[in-house]
The first five atom37 places (N, CA, C, CB, O) and aatype in JSON, in Angstrom:
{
  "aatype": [20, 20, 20, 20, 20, 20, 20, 20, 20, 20, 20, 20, 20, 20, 20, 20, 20, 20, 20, 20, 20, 20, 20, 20, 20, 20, 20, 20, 20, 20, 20, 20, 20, 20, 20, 20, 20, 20, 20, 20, 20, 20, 20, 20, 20, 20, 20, 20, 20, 20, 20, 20, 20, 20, 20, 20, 20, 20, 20, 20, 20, 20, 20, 20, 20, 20, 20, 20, 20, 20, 20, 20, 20, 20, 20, 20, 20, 20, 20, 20, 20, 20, 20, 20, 20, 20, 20, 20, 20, 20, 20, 20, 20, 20, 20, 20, 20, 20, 20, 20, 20, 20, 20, 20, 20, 20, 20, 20, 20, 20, 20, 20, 20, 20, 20, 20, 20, 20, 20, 20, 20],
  "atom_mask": [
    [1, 1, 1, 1, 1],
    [1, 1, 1, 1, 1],
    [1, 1, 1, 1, 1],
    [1, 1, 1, 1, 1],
    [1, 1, 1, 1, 1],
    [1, 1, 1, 1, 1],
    [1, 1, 1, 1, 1],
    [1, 1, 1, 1, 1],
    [1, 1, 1, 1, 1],
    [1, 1, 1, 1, 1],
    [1, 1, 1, 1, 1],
    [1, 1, 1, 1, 1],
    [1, 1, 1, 1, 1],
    [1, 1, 1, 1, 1],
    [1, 1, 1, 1, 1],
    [1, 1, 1, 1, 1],
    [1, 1, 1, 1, 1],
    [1, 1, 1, 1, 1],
    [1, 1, 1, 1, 1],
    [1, 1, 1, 1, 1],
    [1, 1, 1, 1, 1],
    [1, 1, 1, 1, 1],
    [1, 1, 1, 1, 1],
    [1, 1, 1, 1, 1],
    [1, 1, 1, 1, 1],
    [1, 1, 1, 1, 1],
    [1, 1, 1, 1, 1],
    [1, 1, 1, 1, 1],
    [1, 1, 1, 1, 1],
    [1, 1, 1, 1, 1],
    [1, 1, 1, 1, 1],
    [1, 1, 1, 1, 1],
    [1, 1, 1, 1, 1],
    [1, 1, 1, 1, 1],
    [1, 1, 1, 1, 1],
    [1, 1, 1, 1, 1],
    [1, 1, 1, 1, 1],
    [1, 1, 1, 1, 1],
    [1, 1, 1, 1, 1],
    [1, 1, 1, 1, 1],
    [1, 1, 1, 1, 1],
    [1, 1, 1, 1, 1],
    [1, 1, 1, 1, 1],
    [1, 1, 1, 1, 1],
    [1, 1, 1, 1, 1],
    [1, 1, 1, 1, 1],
    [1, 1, 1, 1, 1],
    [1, 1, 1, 1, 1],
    [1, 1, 1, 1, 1],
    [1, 1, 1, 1, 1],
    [1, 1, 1, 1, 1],
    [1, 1, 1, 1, 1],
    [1, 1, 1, 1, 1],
    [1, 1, 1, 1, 1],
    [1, 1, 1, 1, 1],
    [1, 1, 1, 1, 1],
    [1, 1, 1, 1, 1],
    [1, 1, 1, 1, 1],
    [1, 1, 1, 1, 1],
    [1, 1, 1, 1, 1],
    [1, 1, 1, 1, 1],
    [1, 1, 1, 1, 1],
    [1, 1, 1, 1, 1],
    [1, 1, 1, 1, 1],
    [1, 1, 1, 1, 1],
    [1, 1, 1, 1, 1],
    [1, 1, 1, 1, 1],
    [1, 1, 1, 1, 1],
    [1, 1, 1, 1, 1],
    [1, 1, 1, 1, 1],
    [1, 1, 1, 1, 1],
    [1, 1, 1, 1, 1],
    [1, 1, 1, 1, 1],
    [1, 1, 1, 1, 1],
    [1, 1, 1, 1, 1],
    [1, 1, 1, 1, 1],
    [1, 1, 1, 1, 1],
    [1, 1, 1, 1, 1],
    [1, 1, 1, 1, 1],
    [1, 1, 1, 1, 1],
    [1, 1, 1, 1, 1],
    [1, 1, 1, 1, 1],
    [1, 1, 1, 1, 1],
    [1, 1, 1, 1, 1],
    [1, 1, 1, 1, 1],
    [1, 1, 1, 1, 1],
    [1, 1, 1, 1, 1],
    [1, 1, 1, 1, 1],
    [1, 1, 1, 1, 1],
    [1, 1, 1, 1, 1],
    [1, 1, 1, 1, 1],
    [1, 1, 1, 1, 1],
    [1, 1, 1, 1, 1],
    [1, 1, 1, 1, 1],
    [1, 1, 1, 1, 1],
    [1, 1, 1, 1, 1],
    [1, 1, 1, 1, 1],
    [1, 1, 1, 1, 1],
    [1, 1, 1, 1, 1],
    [1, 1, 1, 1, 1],
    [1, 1, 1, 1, 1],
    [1, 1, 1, 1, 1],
    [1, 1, 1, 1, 1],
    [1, 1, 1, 1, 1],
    [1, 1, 1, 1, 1],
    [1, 1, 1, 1, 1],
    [1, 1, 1, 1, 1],
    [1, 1, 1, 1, 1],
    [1, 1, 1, 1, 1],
    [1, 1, 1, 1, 1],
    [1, 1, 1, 1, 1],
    [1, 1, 1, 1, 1],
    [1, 1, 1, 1, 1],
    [1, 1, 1, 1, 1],
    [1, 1, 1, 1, 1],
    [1, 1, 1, 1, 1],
    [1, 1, 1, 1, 1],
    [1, 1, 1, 1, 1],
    [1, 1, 1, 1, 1],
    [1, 1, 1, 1, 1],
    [1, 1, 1, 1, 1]
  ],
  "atom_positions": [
    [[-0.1, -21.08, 32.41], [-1.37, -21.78, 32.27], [-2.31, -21.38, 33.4], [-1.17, -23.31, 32.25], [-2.05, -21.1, 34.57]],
    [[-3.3, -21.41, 32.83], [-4.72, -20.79, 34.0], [-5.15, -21.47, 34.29], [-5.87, -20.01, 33.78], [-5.29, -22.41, 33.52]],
    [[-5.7, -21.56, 35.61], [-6.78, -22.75, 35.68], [-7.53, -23.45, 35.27], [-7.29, -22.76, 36.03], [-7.54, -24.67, 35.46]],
    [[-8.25, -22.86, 34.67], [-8.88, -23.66, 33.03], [-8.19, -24.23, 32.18], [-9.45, -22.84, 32.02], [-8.43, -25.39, 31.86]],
    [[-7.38, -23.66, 31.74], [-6.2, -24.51, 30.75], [-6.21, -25.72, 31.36], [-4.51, -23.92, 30.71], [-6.65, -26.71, 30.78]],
    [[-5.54, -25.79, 33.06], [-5.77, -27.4, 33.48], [-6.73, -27.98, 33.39], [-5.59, -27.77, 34.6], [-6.81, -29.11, 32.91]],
    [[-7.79, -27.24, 33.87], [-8.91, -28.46, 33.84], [-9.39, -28.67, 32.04], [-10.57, -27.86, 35.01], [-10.2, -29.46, 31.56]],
    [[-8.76, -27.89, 31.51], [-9.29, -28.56, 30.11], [-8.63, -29.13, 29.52], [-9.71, -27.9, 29.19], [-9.06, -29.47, 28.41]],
    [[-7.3, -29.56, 29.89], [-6.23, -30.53, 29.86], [-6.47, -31.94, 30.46], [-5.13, -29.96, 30.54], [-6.24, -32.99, 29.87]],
    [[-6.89, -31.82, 31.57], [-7.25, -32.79, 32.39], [-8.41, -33.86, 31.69], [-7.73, -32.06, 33.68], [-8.38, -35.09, 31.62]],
    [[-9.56, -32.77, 31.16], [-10.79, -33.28, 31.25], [-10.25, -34.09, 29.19], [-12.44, -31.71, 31.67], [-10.55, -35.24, 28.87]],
    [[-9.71, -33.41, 28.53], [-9.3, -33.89, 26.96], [-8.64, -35.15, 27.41], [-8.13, -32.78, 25.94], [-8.86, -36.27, 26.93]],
    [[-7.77, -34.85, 28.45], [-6.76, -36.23, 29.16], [-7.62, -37.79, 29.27], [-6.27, -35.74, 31.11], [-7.36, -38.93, 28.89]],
    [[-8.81, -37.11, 30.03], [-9.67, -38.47, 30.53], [-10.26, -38.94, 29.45], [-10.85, -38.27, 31.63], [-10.18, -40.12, 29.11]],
    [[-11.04, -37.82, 28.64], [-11.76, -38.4, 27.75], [-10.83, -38.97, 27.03], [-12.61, -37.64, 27.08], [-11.53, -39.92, 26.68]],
    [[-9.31, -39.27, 26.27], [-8.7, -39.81, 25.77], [-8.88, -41.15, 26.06], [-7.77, -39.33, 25.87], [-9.21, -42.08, 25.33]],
    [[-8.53, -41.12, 27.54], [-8.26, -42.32, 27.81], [-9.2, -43.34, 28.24], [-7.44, -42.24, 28.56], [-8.88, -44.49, 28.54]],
    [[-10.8, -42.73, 28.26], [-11.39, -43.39, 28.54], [-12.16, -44.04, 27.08], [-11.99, -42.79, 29.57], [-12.84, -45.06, 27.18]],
    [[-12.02, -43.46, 25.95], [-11.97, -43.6, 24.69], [-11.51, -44.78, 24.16], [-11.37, -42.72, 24.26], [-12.22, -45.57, 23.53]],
    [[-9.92, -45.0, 24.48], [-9.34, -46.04, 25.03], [-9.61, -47.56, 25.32], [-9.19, -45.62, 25.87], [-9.67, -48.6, 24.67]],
    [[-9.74, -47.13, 26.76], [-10.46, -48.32, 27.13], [-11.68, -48.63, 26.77], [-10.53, -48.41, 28.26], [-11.89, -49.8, 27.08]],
    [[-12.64, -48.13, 26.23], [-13.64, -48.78, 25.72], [-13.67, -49.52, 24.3], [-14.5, -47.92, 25.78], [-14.45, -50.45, 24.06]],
    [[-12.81, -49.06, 23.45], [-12.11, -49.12, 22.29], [-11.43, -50.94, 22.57], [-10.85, -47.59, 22.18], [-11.55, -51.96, 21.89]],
    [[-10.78, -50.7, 23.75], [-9.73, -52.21, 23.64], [-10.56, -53.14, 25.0], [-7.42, -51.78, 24.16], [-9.84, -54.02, 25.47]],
    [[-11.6, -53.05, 25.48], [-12.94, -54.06, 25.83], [-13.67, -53.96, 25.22], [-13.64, -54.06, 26.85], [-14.56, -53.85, 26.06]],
    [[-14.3, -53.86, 24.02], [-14.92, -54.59, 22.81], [-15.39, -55.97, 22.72], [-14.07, -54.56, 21.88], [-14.58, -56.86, 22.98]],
    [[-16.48, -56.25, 22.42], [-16.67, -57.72, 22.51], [-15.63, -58.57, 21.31], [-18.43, -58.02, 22.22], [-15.15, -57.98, 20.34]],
    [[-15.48, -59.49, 21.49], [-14.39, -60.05, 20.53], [-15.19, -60.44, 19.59], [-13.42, -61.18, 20.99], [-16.3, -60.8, 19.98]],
    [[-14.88, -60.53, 17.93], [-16.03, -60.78, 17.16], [-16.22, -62.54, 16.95], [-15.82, -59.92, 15.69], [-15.72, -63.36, 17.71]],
    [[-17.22, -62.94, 15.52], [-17.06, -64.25, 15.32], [-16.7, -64.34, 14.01], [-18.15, -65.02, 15.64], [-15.79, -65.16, 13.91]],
    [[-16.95, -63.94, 13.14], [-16.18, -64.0, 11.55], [-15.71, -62.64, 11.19], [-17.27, -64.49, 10.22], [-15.81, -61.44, 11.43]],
    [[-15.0, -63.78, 10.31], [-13.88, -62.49, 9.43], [-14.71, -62.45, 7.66], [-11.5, -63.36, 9.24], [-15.13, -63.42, 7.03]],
    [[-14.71, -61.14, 7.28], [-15.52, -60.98, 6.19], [-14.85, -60.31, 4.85], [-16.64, -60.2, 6.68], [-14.83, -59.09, 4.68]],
    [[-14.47, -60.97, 4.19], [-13.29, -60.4, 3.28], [-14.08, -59.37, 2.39], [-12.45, -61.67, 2.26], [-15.3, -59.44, 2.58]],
    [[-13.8, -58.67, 1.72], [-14.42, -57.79, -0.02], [-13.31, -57.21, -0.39], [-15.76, -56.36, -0.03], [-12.22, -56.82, 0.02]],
    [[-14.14, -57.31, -1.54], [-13.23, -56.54, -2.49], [-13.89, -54.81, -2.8], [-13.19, -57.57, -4.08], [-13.4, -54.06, -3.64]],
    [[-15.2, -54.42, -1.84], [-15.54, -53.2, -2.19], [-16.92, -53.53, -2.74], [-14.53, -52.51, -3.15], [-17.86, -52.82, -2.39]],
    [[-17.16, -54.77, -3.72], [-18.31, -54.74, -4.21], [-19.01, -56.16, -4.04], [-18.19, -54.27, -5.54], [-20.22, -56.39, -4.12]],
    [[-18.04, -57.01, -3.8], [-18.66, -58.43, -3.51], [-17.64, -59.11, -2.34], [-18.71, -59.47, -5.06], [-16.53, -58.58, -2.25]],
    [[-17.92, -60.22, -1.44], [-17.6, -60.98, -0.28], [-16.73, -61.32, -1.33], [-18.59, -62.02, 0.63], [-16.88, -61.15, -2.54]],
    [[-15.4, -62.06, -0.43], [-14.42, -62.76, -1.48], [-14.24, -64.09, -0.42], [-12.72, -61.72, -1.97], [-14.04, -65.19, -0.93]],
    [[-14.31, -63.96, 0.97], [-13.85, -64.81, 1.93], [-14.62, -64.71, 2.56], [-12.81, -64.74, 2.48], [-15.15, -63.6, 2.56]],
    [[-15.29, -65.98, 3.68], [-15.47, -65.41, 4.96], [-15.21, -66.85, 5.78], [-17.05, -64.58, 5.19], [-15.28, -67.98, 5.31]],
    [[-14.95, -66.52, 6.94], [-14.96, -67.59, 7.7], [-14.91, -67.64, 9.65], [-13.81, -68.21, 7.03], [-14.6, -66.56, 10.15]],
    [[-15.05, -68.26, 10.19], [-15.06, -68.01, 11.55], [-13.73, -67.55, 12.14], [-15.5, -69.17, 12.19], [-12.67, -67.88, 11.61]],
    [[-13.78, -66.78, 13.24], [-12.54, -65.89, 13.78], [-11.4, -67.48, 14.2], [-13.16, -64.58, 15.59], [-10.29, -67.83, 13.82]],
    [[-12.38, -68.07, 15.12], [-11.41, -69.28, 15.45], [-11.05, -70.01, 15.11], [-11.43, -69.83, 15.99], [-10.53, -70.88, 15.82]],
    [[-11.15, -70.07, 13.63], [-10.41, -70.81, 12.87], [-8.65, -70.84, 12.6], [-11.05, -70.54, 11.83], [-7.99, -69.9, 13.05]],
    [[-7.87, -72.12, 11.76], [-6.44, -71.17, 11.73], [-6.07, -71.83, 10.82], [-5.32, -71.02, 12.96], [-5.73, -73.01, 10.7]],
    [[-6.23, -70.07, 9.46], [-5.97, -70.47, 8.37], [-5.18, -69.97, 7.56], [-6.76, -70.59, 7.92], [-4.53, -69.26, 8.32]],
    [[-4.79, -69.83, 6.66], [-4.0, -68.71, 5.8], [-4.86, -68.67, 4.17], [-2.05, -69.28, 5.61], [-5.61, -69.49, 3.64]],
    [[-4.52, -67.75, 3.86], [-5.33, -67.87, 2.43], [-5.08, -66.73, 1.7], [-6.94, -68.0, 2.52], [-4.9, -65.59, 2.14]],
    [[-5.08, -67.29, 0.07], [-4.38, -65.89, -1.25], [-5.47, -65.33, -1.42], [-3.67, -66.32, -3.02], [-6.36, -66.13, -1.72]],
    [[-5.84, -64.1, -1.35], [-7.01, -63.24, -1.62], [-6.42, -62.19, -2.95], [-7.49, -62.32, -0.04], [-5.54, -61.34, -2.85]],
    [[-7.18, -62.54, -4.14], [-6.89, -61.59, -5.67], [-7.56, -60.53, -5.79], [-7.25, -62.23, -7.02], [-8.76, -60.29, -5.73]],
    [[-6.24, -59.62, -6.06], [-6.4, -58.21, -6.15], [-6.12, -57.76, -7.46], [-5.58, -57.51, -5.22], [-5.84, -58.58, -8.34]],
    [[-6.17, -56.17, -7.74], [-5.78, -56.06, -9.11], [-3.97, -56.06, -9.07], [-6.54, -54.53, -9.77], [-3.3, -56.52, -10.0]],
    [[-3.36, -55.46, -7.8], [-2.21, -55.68, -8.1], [-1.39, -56.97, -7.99], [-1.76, -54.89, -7.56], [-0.26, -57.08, -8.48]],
    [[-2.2, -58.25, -7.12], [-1.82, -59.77, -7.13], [-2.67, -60.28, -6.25], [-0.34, -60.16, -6.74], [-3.9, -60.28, -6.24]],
    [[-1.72, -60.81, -5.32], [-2.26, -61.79, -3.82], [-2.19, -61.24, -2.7], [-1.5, -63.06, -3.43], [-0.98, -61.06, -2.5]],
    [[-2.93, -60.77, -1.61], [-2.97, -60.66, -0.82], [-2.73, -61.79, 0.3], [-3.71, -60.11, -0.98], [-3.59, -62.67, 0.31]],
    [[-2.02, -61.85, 0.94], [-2.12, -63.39, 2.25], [-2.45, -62.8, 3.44], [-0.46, -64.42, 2.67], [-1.83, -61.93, 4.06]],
    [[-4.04, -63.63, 3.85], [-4.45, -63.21, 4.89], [-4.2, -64.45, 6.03], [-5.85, -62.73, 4.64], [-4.14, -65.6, 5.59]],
    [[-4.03, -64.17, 7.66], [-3.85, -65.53, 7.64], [-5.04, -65.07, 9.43], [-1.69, -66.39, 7.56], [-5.32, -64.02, 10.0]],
    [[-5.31, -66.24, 9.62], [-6.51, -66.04, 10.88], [-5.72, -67.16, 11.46], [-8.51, -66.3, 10.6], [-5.29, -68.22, 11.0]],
    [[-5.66, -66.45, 12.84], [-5.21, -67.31, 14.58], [-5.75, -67.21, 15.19], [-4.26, -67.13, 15.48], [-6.91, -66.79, 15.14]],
    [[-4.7, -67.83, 16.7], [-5.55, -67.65, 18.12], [-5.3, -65.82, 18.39], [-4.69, -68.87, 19.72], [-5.84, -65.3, 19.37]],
    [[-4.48, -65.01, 17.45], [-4.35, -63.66, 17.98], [-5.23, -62.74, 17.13], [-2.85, -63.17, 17.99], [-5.35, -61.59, 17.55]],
    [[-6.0, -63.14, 15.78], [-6.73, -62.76, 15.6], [-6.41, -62.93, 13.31], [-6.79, -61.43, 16.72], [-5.82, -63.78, 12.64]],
    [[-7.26, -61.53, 12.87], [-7.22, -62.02, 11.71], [-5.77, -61.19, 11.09], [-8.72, -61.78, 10.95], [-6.28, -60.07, 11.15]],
    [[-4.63, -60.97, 10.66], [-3.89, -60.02, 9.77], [-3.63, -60.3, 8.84], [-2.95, -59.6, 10.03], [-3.81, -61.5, 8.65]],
    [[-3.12, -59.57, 7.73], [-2.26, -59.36, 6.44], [-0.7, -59.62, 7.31], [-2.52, -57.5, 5.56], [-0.14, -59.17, 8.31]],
    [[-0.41, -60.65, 6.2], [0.77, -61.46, 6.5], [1.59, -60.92, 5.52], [0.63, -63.01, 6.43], [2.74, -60.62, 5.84]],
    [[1.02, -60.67, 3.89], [1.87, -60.23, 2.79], [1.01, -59.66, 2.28], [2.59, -61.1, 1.95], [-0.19, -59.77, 2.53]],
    [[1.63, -58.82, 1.31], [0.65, -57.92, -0.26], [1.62, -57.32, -0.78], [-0.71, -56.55, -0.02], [2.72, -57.0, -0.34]],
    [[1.02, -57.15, -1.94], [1.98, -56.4, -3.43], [2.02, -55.31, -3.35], [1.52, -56.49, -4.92], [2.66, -54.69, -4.2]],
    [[1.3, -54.53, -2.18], [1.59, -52.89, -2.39], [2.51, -52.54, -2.25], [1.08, -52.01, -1.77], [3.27, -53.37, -1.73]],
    [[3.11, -51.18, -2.56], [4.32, -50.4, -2.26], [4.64, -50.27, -0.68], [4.15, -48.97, -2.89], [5.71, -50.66, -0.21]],
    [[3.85, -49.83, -0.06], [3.97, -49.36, 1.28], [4.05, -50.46, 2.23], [2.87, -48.5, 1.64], [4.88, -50.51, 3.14]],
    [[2.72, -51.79, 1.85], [2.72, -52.48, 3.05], [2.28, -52.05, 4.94], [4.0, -52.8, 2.88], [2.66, -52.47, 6.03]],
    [[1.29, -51.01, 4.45], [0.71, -50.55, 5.49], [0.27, -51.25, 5.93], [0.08, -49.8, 5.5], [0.67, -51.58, 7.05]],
    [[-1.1, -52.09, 5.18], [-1.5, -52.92, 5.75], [-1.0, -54.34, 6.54], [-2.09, -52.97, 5.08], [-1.66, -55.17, 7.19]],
    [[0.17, -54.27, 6.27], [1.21, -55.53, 7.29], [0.7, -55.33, 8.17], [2.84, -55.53, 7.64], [-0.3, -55.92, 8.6]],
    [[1.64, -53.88, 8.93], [1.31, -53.14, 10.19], [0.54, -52.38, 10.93], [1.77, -52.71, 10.32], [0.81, -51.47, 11.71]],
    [[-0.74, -52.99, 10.5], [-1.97, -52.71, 11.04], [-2.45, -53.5, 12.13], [-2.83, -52.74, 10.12], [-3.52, -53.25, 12.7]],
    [[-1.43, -54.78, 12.53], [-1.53, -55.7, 13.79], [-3.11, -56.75, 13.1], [-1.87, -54.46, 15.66], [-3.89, -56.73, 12.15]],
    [[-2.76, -57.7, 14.62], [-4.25, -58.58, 14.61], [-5.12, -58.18, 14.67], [-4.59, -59.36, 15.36], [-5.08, -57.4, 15.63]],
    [[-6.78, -58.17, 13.89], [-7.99, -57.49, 13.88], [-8.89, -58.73, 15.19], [-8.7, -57.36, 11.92], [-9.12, -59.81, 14.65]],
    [[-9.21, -58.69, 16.22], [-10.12, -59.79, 16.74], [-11.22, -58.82, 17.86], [-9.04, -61.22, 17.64], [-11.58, -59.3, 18.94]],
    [[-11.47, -58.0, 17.61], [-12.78, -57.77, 18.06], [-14.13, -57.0, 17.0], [-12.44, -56.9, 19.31], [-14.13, -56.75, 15.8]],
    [[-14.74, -56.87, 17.61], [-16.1, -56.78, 16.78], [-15.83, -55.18, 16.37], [-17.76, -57.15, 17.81], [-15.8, -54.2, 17.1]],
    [[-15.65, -55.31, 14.82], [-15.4, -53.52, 13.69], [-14.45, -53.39, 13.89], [-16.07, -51.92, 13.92], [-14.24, -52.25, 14.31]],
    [[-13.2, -54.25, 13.81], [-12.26, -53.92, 13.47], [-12.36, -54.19, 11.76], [-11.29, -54.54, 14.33], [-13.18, -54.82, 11.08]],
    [[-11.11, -53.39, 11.39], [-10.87, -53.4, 9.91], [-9.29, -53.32, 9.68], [-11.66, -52.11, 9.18], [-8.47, -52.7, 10.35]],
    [[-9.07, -54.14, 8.51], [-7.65, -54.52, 8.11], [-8.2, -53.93, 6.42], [-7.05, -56.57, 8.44], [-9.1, -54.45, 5.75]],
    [[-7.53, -52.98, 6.12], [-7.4, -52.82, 4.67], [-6.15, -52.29, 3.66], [-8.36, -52.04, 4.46], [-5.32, -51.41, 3.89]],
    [[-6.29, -52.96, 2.73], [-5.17, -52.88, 1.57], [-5.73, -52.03, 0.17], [-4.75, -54.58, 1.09], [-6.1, -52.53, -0.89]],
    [[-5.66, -50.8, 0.5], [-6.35, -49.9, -0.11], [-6.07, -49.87, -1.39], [-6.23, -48.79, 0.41], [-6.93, -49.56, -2.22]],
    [[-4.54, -50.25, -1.79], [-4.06, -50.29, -3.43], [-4.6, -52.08, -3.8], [-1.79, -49.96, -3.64], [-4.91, -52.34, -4.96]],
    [[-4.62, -52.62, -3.26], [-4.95, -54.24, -3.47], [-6.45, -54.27, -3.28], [-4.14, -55.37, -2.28], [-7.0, -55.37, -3.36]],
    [[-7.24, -53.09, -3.0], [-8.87, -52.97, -3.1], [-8.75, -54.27, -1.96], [-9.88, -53.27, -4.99], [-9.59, -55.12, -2.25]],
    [[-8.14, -54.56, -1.07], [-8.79, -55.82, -0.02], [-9.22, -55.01, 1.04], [-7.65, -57.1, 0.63], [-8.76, -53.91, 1.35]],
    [[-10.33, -55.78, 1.7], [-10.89, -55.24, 2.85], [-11.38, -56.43, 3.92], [-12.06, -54.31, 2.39], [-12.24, -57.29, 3.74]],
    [[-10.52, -56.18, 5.13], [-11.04, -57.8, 6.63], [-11.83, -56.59, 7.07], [-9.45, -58.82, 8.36], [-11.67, -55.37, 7.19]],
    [[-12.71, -57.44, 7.23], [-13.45, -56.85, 8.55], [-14.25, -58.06, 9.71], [-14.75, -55.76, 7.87], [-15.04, -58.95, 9.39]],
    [[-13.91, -57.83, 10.64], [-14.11, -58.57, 12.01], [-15.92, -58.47, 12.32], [-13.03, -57.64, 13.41], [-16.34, -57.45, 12.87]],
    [[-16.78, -59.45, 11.98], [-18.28, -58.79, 12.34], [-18.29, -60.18, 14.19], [-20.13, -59.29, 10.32], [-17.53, -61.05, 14.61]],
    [[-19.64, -59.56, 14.66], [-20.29, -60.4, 15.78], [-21.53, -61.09, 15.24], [-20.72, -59.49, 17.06], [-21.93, -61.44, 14.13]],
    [[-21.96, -61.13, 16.45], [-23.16, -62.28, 16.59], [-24.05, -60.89, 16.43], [-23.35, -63.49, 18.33], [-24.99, -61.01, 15.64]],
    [[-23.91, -59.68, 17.02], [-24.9, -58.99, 16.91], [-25.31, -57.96, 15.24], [-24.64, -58.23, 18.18], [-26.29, -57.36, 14.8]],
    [[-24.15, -58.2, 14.88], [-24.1, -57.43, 13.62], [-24.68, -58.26, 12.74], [-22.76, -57.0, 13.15], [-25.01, -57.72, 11.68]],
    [[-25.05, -60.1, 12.91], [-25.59, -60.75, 11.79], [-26.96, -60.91, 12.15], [-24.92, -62.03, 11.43], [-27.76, -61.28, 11.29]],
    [[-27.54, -60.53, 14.04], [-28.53, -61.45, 14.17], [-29.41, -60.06, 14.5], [-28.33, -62.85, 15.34], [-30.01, -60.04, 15.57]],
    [[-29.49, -59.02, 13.71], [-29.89, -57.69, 14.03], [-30.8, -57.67, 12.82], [-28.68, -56.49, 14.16], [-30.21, -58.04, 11.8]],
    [[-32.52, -57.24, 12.58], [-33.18, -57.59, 11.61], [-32.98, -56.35, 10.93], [-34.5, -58.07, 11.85], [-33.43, -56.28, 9.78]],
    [[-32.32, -55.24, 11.45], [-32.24, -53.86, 10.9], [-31.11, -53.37, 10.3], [-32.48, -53.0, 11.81], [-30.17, -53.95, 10.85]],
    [[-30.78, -52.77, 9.64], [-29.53, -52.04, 9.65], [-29.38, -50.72, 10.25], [-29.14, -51.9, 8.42], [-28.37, -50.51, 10.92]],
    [[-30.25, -49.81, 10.11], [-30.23, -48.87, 10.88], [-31.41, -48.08, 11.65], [-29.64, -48.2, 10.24], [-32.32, -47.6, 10.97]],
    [[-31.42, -47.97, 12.83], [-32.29, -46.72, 13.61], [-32.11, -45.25, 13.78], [-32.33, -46.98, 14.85], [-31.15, -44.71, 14.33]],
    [[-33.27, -44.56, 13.16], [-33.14, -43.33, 13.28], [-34.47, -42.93, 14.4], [-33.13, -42.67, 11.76], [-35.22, -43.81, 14.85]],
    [[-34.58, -41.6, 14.72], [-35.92, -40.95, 15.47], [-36.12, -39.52, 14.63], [-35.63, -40.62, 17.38], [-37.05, -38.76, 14.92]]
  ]
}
């Protein structure tokens, strides 16, 4: 390895990790926003603690919201990826059950109280 090789090891290294940490200090969000792709099915505040059957084409989805955040507890898919996708609780996270068409998503205060959706120049 050449000197460069390190420092371009080094520098992929940091940016990883500083990727990272900005990624897991995130503001924490305030609701959880269910769909199905084309319409809201759920929504409700993060700090709430609830569980609830969300209908899919292949059945029920069980979503359940804590103090650790929002996850998929159960679903009818084959895989069950979405189990192990962990707690969603900061702002854009996403929990989805791609064969069960379900979709969590974690919004903030700034994503509802924003008069725009998008800026361009």
């Amino acid at each position: 390895m050449t000197t460069g090789d390190c420092l371009l090891a080094v520098g992929l290294l940091s940016l990883a990790l500083a990727g990272l940490v900005w990624c897991a200090t995130g503001p924490v969000g305030e609701r959880v926003v269910v769909s199905d792709g084309q319409k809201v099915l759920y929504t409700a505040p993060l700090d709430t603690f609830i569980e609830v059957d969300l209908e899919g084409p292949l059945g029920l989805t069980r979503l359940r919201i804590d103090e650790q955040g929002a996850r998929i507890i159960g679903s009818p898919c084959p895989l069950k990826v979405c189990m192990g996708m962990g707690p969603a609780r900061r702002d854009g996270d996403i929990l989805a059950c791609l064969p069960n068409q379900i979709l969590v998503e974690v919004v903030g205060a700034r994503a509802e109280d924003a008069p725009y959706d998008l800026l361009s120049r």
